[in-house]
C-alpha positions as CSV (number, residue, x, y, z in Angstrom):
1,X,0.0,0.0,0.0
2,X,1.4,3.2,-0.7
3,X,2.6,5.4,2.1
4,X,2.9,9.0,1.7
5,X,6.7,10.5,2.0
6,X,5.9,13.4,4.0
7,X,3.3,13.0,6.6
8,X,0.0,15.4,6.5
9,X,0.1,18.0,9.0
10,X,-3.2,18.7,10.7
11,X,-2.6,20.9,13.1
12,X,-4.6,24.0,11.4
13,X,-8.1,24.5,9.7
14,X,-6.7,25.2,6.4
15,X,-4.7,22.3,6.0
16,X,-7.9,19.8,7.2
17,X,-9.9,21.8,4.7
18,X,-6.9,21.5,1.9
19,X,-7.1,17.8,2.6
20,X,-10.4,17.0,2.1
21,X,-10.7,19.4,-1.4
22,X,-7.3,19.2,-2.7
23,X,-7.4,17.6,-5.6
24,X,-8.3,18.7,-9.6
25,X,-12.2,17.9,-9.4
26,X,-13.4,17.4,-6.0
27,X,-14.9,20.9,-5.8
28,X,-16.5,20.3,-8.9
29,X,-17.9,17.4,-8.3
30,X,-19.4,18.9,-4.7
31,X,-20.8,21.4,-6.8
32,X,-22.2,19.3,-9.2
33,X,-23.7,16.8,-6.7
34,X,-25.2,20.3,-5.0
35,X,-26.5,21.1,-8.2
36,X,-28.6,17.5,-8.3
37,X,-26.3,15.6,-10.3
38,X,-26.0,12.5,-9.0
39,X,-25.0,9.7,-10.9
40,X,-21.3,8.8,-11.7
41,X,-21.9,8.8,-15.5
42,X,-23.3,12.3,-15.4
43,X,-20.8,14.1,-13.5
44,X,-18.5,11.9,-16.2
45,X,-20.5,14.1,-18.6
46,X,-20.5,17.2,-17.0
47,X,-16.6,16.7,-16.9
48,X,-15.5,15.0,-20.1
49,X,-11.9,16.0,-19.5
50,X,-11.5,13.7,-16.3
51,X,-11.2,10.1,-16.6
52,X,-13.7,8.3,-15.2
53,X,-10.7,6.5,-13.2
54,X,-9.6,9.5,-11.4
55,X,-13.6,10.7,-11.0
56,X,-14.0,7.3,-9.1
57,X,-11.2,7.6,-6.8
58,X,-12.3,11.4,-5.8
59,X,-16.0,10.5,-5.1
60,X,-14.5,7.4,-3.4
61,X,-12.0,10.2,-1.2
62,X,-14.7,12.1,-0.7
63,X,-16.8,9.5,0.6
64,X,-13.6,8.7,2.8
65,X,-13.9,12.3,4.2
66,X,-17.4,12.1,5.0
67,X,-18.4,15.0,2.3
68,X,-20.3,12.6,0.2
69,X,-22.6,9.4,0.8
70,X,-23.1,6.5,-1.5
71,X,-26.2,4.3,-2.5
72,X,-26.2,1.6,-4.1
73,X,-29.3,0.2,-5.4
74,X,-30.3,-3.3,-5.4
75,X,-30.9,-3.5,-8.8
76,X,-30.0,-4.8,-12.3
77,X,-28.3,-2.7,-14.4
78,X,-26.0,-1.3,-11.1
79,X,-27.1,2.2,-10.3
80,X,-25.2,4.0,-7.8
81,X,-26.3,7.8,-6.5
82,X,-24.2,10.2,-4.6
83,X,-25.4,12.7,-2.0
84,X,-23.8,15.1,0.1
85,X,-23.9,14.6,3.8
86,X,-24.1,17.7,6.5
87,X,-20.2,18.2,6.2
88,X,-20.6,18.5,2.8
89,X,-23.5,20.8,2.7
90,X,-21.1,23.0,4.8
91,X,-18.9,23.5,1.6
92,X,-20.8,25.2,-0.2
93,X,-20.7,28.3,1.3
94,X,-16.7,28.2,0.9
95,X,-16.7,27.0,-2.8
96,X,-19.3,29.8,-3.4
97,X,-17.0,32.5,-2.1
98,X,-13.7,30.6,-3.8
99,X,-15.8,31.1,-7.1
100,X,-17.0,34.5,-6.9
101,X,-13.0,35.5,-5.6
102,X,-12.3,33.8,-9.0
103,X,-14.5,35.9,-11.4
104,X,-13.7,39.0,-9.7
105,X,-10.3,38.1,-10.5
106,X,-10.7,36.6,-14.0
107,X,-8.9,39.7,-16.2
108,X,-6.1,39.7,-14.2
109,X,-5.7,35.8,-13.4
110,X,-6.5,34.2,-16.7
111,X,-3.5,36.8,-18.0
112,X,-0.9,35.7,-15.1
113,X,-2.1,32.3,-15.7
114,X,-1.6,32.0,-19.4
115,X,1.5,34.4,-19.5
116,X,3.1,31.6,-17.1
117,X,2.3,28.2,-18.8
């Protein structure tokens, strides 16, 4: 099993919260799930440029962190819904503001941004 090199400090908010979101497109799928998509093969759609891989092991970290839930239905073809638990709910409010910082910012950022890739 892999074993990270350097150990995760938790010893301040920011780094719990950095923990549980860090990663390409975990906020995106919160926000999707918020927005009542649900099922793994439409947030594949809403996000064609993940791999379906790497979407599966995010909802599953999620999941880990308590931000999501998972049913799975009893059913033939497999169906599988995600929801968003309290914690989760309590997001929202952050990736709100994180989003509205970013289109304040777009002139300026999407010129830094491209000017330095």
């Amino acid at each position: 099993m892999y074993q990270k090199k350097i150990p995760v400090s938790l010893d301040c908010g920011l780094h719990l919260f950095m923990q549980v979101v860090n990663g390409k497109w975990k906020a995106n799928l919160i926000w999707s799930i918020h927005c009542g998509i649900k099922r793994p093969g439409e947030l594949q759609r809403k996000m064609p440029k993940a791999s379906r891989r790497v979407l599966d092991s995010q909802l599953n970290q999620l999941v880990g962190h308590g931000v999501l839930s998972k049913h799975i239905f009893d059913e033939l073809p497999y169906k599988v819904e995600y929801d968003l638990t309290p914690l989760g709910e309590s997001l929202i409010p952050a990736i709100m503001y994180v989003a509205q910082w970013g289109e304040e910012h777009r002139v300026e950022l999407e010129g830094l941004i491209q000017n330095n890739s």
